[in-house]
N, C-alpha and C positions, 0 to 999 in steps of 0.2 A: 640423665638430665633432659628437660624436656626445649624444644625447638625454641622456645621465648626464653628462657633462661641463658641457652648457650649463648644466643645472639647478643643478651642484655650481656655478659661475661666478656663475651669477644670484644666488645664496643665498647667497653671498660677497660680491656687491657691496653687496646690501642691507643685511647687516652691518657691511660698514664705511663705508655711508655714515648708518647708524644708522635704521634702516628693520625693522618686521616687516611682512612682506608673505602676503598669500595672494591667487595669481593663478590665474584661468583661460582660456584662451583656446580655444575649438570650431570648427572647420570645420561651418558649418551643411548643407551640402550634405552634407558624408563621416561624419560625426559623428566624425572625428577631436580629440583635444582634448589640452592640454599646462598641466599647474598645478604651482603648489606652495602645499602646505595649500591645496587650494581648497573642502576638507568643515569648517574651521574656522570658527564663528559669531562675529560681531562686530557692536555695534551699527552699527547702519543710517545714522545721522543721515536726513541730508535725498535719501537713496538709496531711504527709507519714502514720498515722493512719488510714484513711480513705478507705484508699488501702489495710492495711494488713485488716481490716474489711469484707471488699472483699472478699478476700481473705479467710481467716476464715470463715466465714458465707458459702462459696460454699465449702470449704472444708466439713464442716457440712453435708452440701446437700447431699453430695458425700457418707457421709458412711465414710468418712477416718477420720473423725475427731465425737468426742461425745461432745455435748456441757453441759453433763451435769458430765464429768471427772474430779472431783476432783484435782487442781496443785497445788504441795510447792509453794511458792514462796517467794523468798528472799526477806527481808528488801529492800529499799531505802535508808534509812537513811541520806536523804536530810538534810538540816538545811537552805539553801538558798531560800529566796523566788522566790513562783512560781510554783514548781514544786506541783501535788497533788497526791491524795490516797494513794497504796502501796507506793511509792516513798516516801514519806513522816515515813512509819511504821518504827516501832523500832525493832521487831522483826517477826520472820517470820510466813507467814497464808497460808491456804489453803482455795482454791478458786475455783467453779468449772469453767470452760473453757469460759460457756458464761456469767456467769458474770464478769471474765477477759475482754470481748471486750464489754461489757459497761464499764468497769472503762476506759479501754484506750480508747475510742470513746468520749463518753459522758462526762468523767470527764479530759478527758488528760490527765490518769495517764500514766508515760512514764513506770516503773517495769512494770505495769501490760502489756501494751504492749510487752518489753520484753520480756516475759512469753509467749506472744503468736507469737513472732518472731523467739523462740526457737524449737517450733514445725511447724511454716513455716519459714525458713530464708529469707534473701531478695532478693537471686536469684528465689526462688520457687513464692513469690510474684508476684514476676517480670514475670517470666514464664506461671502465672496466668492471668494475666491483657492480654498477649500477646495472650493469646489463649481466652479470653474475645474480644477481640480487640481493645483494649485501650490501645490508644497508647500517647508518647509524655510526659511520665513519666520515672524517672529510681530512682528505688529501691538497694541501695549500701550498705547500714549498718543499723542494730538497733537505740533506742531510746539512750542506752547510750555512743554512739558517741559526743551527744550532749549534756551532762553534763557535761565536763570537757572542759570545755569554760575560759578564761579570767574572766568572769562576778564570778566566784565561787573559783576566787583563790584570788580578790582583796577585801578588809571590805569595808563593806556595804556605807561609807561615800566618797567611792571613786570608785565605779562603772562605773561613768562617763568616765573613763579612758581604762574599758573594749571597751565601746559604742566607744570612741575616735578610739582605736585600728579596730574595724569592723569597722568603715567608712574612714579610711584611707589605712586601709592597702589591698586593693582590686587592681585589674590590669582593665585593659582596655578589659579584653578578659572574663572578671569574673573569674577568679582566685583571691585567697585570701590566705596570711598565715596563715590564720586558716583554716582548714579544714572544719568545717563546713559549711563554707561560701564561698568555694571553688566550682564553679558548674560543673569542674571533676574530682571531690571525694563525693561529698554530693549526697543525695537524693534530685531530683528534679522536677520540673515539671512549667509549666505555665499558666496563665491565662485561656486557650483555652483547654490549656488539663484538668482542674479541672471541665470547663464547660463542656466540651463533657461528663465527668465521671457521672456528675448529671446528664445530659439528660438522660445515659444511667440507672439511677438507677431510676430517675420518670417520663419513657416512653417507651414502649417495647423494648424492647434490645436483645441482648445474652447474658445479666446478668439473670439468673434465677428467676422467682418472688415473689421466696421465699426470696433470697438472699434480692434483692432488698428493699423488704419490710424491712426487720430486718435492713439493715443501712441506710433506711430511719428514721427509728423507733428511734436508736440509735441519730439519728443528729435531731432529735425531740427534744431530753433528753436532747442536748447542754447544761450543766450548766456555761458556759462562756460567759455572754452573754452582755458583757460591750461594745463592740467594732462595729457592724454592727446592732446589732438588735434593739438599741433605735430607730432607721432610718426605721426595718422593719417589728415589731410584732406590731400588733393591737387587737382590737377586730375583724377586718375585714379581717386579715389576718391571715398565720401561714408560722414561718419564723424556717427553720429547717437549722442548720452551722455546721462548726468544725472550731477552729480558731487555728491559730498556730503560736509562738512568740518565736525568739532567737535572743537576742543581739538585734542589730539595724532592724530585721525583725520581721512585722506587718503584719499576712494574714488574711483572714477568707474568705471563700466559702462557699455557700447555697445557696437554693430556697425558693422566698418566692411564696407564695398562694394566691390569692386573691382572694373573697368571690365570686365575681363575676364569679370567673372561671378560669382568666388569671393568669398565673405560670411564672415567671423568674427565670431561674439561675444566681446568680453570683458569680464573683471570685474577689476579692482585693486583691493585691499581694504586699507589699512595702517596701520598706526602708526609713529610716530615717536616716538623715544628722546631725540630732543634737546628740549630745552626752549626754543625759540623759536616765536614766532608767524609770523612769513615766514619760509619755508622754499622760495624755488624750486630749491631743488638738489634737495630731497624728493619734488617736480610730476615733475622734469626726468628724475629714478631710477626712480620707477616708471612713468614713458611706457620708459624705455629699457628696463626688464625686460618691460613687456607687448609692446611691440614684438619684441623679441630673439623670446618665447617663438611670437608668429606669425608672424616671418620663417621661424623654422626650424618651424613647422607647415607655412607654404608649400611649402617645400620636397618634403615627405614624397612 
């Protein structure tokens, strides 16, 4: 099948399985690369971990920061599903700083992010990444902007109504009345700028290769791994993500490895139009568009 066909196919199926998609996929070695919409901005959710990781980790580097600084950190005290670790406690712990950015990394805890958004906020992120030179990102607020969502103020049997709410109430310009889902108030970023960020973190860069290594290591540990990775961990491979999910948005970005040598980044960025809260058929669609899209990069 030739390059305009698969794409015209892809872009088909995502529609009728009620999916907006913008995917990228890179040969890291050829800079070869295959998307659709992948210059499209969409809020971030918990794919904004990644960056304060970054962030964190070169702080480390620097001497300004100790990763082994003991932090209080408050409860969560979640009860909605979803959300994990500190988020989830009852009462408060103390944590030293880098096991703080494995919990937010690796396990998506959003407190423990937090915790490490307090000692860099999200303009100093931001300020970071820009003087990294990564660009095509904007860092706005903390993780708990995004807990006080629709989804956590309606009972569990009526959810559908949050999801209902994100998918209708959006504009034409991406603006939304909710703020999260607002893309001039959210955290955000798009297909092409998540892929640049992995290029720069598994290929010489001006990321430092200390840094580098440590949120590679951490996107190793990905314990999330229902969404992208049935499509990319084998024995023959090693598929390292961070995925991020609020409301009607489904992301996940990583690279996978393969035995042979050849590296891809990718990025799956989406929305969903159905108003449900489980949705594996939604996981299962776009692992099979970002796969499709680097079977047939293999190929080239």
């Amino acid at each position: 099948m030739n390059t305009e066909a698969l794409l015209r196919d892809l872009r088909q199926e995502l529609r009728d399985g009620g999916l907006r998609g913008c995917f990228l996929v890179r040969d890291l070695h050829t800079g070869d690369e295959l998307g659709i919409e992948p210059d499209t901005q969409l809020p971030a959710a918990s794919l904004v971990k990644i960056l304060l990781a970054v962030a964190t980790a070169e702080r480390v580097r620097r001497g300004e920061l100790d990763g082994g600084t003991p932090l209080d950190v408050r409860p969560g005290r979640v009860t909605t599903p979803g959300p994990t670790g500190v988020s989830r406690f009852r009462h408060p712990a103390r944590i030293a700083l880098d096991d703080l950015l494995y919990l937010s990394t690796s396990i998506s805890d959003g407190a423990a992010a937090d915790a490490l958004f307090e000692l860099t906020p999200p303009a100093r992120v931001a300020a970071l990444l820009d003087d990294l030179g990564l660009r095509g990102f904007t860092v706005r607020h903390d993780m708990r902007e995004l807990i006080d969502t629709p989804s956590e103020r309606f009972p569990a049997a009526q959810v559908h109504l949050a999801h209902a709410l994100a998918i209708d109430a959006g504009t034409s310009g991406r603006g939304h009345r909710l703020p999260q889902l607002d893309t001039t108030r959210a955290n955000t970023g798009s297909a092409r700028a998540y892929v640049d960020l992995l290029q720069a973190l598994w290929t010489p860069s001006a990321i430092h290769p200390d840094v580098a290594a440590r949120v590679r290591e951490l996107m190793a540990n990905n314990l999330i791994r229902h969404r992208l990775t049935p499509d990319f961990s084998s024995d023959a491979t090693t598929w390292s993500s961070k995925t991020g999910t609020l409301l009607n948005l489904r992301h996940e970005v990583g690279v996978v490895e393969h035995a042979d040598g050849q590296t891809f980044a990718v990025a799956a960025l989406t929305e969903s139009l159905v108003p449900a809260g489980n949705q594996p058929g939604a996981d299962a669609l776009m692992a099979h568009v970002a796969r499709s899209l680097r079977d047939h990069l293999r190929q080239w």
